[in-house]
C-alpha positions as CSV (number, residue, x, y, z in Angstrom):
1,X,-67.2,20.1,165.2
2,X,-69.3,18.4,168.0
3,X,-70.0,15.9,165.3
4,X,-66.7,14.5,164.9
5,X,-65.4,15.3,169.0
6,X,-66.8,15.1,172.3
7,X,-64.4,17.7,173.6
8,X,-64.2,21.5,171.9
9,X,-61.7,23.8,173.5
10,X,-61.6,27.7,172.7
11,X,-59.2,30.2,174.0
12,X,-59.5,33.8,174.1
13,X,-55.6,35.2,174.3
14,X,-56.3,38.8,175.3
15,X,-59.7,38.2,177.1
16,X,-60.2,41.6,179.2
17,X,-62.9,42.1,182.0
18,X,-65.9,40.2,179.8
19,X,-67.6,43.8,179.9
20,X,-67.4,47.4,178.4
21,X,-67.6,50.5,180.1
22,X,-71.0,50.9,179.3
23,X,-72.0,47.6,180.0
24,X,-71.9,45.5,176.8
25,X,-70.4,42.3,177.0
26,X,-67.1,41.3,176.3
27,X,-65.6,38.8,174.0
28,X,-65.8,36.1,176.7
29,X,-69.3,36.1,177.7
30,X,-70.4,36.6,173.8
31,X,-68.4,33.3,173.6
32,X,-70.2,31.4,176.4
33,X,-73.5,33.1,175.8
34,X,-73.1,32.1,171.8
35,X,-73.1,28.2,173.3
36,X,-74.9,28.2,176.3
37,X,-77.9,29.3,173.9
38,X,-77.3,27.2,170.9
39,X,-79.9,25.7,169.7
40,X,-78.5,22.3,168.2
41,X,-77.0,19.8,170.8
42,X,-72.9,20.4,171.4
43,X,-70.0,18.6,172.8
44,X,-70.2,16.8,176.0
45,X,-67.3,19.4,177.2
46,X,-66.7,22.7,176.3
47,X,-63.6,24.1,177.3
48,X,-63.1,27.9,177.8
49,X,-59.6,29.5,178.6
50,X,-59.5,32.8,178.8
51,X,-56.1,34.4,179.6
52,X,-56.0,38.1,180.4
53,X,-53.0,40.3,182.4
54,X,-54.2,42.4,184.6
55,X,-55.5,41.3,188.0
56,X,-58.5,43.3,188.3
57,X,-59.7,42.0,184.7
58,X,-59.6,38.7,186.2
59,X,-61.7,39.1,189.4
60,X,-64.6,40.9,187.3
61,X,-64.8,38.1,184.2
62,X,-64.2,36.0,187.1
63,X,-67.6,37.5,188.5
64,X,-69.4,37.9,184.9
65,X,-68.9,34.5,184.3
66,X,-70.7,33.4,188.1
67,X,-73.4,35.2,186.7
68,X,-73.8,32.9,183.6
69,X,-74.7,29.9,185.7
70,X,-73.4,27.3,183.3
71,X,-74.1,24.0,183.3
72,X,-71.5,21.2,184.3
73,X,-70.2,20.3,180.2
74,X,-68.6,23.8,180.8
75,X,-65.3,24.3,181.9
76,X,-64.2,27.3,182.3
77,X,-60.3,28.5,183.8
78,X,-59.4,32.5,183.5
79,X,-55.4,32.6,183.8
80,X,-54.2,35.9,184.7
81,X,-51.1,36.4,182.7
82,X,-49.5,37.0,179.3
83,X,-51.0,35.0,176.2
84,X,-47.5,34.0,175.0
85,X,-46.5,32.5,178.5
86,X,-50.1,30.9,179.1
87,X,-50.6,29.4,175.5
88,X,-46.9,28.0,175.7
89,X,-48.0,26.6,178.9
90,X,-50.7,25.1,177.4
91,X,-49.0,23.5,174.4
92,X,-46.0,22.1,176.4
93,X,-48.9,19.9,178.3
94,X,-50.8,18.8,175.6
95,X,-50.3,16.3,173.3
96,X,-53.0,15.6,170.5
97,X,-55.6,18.5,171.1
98,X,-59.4,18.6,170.5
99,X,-60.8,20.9,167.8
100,X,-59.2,24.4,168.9
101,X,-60.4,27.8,168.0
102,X,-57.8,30.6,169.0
103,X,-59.5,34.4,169.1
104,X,-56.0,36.5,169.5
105,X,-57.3,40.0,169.9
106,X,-54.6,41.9,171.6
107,X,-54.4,45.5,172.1
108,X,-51.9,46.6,170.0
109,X,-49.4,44.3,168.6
110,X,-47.5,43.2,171.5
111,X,-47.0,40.0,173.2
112,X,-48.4,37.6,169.6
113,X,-45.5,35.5,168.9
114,X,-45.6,34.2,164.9
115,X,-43.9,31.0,166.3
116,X,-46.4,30.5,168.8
117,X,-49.1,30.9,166.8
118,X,-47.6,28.8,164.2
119,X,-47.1,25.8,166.5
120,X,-50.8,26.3,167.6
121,X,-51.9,25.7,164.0
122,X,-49.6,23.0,163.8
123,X,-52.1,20.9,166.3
124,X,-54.8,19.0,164.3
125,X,-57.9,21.0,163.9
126,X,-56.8,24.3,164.9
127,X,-57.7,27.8,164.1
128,X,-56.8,31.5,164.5
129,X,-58.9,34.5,164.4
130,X,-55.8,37.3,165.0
131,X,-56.5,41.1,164.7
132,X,-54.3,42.1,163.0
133,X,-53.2,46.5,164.2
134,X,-51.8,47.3,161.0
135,X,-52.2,51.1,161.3
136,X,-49.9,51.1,164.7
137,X,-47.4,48.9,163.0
138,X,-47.1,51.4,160.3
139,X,-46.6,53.9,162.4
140,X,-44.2,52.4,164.6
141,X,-41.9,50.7,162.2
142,X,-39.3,53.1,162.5
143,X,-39.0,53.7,166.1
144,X,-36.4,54.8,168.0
145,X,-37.1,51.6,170.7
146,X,-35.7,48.5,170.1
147,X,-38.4,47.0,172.1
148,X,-40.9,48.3,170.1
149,X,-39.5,47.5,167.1
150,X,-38.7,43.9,168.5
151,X,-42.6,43.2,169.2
152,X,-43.3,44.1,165.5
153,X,-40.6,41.5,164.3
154,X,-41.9,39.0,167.1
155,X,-45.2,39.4,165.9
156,X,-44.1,38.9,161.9
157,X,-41.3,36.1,162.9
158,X,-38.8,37.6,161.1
159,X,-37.1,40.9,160.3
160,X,-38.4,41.1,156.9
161,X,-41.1,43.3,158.4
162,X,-38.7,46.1,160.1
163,X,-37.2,46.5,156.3
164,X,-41.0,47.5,154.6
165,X,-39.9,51.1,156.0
166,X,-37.8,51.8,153.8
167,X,-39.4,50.4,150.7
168,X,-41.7,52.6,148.4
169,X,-45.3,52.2,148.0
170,X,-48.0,51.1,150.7
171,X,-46.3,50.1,153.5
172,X,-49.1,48.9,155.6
173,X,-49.9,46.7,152.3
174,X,-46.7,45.3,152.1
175,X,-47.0,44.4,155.7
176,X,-50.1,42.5,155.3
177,X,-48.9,40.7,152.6
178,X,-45.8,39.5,154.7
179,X,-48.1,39.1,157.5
180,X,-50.4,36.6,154.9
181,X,-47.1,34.7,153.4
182,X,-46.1,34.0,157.1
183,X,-49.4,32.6,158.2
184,X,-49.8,30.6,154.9
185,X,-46.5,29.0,155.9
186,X,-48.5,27.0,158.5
187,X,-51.7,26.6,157.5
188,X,-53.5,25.7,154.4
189,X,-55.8,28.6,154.1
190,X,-55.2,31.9,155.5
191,X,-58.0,34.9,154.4
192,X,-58.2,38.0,155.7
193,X,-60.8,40.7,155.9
194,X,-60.7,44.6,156.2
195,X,-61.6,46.9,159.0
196,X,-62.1,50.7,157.9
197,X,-63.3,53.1,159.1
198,X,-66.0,56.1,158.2
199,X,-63.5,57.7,156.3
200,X,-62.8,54.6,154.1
201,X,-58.9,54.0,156.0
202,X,-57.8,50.6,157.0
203,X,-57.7,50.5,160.8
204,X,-56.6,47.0,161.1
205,X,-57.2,43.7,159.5
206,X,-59.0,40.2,160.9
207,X,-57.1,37.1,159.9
208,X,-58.6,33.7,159.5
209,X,-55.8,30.6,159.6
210,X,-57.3,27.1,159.3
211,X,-55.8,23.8,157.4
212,X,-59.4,22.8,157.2
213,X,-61.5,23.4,154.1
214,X,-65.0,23.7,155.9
215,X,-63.8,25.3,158.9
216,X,-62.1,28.1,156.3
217,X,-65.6,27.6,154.1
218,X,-67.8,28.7,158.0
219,X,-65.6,31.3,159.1
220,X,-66.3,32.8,155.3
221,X,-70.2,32.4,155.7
222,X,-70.2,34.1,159.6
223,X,-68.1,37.0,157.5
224,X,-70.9,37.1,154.9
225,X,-73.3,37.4,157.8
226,X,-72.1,40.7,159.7
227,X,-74.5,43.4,159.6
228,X,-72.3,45.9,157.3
229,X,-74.0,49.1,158.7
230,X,-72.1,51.3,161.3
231,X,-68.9,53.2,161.4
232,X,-67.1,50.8,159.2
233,X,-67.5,48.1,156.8
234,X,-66.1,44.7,156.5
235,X,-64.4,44.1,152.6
236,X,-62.4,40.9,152.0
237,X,-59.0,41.6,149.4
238,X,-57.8,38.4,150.0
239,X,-57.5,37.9,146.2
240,X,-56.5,41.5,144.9
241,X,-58.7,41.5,142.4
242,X,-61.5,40.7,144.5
243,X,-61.4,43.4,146.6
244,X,-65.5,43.9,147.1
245,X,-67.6,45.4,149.9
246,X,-70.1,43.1,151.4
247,X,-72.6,45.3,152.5
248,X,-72.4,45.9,147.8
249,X,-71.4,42.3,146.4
250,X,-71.4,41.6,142.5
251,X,-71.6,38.4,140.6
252,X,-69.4,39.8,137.9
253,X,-65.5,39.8,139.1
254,X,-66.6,36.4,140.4
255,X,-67.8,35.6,136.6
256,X,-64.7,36.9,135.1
257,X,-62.5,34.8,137.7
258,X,-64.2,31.2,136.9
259,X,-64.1,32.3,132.9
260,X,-59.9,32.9,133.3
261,X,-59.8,29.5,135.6
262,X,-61.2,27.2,133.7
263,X,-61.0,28.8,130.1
264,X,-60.6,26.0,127.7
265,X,-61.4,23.5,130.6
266,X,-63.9,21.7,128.8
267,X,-66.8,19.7,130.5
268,X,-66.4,19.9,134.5
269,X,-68.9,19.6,137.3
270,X,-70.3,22.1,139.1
271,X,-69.0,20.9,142.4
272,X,-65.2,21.6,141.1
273,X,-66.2,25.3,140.1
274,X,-67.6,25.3,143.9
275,X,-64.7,24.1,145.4
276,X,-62.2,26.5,143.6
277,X,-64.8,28.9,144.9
278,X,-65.2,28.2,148.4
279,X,-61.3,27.7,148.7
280,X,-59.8,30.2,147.1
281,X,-61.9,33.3,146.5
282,X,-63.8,35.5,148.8
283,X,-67.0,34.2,147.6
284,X,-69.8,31.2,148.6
285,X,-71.6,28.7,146.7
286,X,-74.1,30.7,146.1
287,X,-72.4,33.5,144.2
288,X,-71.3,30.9,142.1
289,X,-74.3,30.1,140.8
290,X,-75.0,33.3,140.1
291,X,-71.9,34.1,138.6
292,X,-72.5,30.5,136.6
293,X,-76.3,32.1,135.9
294,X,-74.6,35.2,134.2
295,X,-72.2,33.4,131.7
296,X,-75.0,31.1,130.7
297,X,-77.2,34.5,130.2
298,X,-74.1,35.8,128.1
299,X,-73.8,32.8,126.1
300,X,-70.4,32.3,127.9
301,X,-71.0,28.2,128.3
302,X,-73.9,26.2,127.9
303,X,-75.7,23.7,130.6
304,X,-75.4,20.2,129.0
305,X,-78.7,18.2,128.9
306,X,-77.6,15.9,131.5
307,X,-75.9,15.2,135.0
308,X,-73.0,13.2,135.6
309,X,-75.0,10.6,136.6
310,X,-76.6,11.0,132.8
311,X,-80.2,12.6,134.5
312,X,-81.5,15.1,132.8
313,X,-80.3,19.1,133.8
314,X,-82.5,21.8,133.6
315,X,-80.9,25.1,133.0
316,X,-80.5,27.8,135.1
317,X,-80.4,25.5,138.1
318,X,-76.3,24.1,138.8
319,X,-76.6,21.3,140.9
320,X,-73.4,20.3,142.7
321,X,-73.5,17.0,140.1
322,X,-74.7,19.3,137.2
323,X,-72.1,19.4,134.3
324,X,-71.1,22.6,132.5
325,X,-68.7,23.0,129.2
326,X,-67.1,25.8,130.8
327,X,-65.2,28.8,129.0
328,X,-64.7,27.4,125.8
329,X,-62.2,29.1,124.0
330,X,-64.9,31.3,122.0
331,X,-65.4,33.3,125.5
């Protein structure tokens, strides 16, 4: 982004004390720490807002932050308060904002406002990472508290959500689902990726919101990075028929998916196989060419002997000008 603005803002809506009980570092400080140590050169400014309730929270990021001795292109303000008041605050005085990135991490699922998050999104070059608490809104959907029950619907933007209790099936599926539908109702791409646990249960869920292709395309590549050892293990179900573990991935629902696309397709190039990819499955460009690599192997399409621009192809290799007859109707 630092390529196209001088001026980067990102805002941490539930920022805590910027440190752990036992001394690792909080959100915040893995934030500033993440660009105050990058290796390639940034925006002139850097703008950091983190908003966090309680007082005492404040005064140590406050302290944690002093610590960090930044250099002037940062500016940092900590607002003590709730996210919803501070981020309407924020929006009200703005009018065209810089390239925004939104962690919304709250504890629980109080206090996240669908509308407000939707009107972030609706600024140019804005983006969302929200956990998403799942397991507690399961369990609390049929609470005796109207408050309770009205942070749920605040958090969803509409009452649809309250009604999942009394449908059969998954319930903390079908809330999800809403959850996604609402989200895709302001921004192009929305994908989001499981949390479980050792036991294999959903704990909650990380959504990604962006109306812009590469920002969707790195978010998806920094998922593919996580370590997947530990206590639980990051899957992406985006797509449900590409639910996949990444610490296991396979080539072969990803075959399957491009064969049922583009079946009977004819001739295409490869860089239209890799943007269905990249925008609308789970996968990167370089599971494609794998996936690509297997249908050849099956005899599932055939590399043609030359490029778009008429250079000769070699096999085996799907450049993003390569040309493939895709899935003819004998797959």
């Amino acid at each position: 982004m630092s390529t196209i603005s001088q001026r980067l803002v990102y805002i941490d809506g539930f920022s805590g004390p910027g440190e752990y009980k036992n001394g690792e570092p909080g959100s915040p400080i893995i934030a500033l720490e993440a660009a105050k140590n990058h290796p390639a050169p940034l925006a002139r400014d850097l703008v950091y807002i983190f908003i966090e309730e309680r007082a005492d929270r404040v005064a140590h990021l406050k302290s944690r932050v002093a610590a960090l001795k930044l250099s002037g292109r940062f500016h940092v303000t900590i607002q003590q308060g709730t996210f919803a008041e501070n981020l309407t605050s924020i929006l009200n005085g703005l009018g065209p904002v810089a390239p925004t990135f939104a962690l919304i991490d709250p504890f629980g699922f109080a206090g996240i406002p669908y509308a407000l998050i939707r009107r972030l999104l609706g600024k140019n070059k804005s983006e969302v990472l929200i956990t998403f608490m799942v397991d507690s809104m399961n369990r609390w959907l049929t609470h005796k508290n109207e408050e309770i029950r009205g942070h749920i619907t605040e958090a969803f933007g509409t009452e649809d959500a309250l009604k999942i209790a009394f449908g059969n099936g998954d319930r903390a599926g079908a809330l999800k689902d809403l959850y996604q539908r609402q989200l895709r109702e302001a921004a192009k791409f929305v994908r989001y990726f499981e949390m479980r646990d050792h036991d294999n249960r959903v704990v909650y869920y990380l959504f990604f919101a962006s109306n812009n292709a590469k920002g969707h395309l790195k978010m998806k590549e920094a998922m593919w990075k996580v370590d997947p050892h530990g206590d639980f293990k990051f899957s992406d179900a985006t797509n449900p028929a590409q639910t996949l573990l990444f610490s296991s991935p396979s080539s072969s629902p990803l075959a399957d998916d491009i064969t049922a696309k583009f079946h009977g397709v004819g001739q295409l190039r490869v860089e239209q196989v890799e943007n269905y990819v990249n925008d609308e499955t789970a996968y990167l460009g370089r599971h494609m060419r794998e996936a690509l690599a297997q249908l050849e192997a099956a005899g599932k399409l055939s590399v043609a002997a030359t490029k778009a621009d008429g250079k000769k192809q070699q096999g085996k290799t799907f450049p993003k000008d390569g040309v493939v007859p895709c899935c003819e109707t004998r797959v």
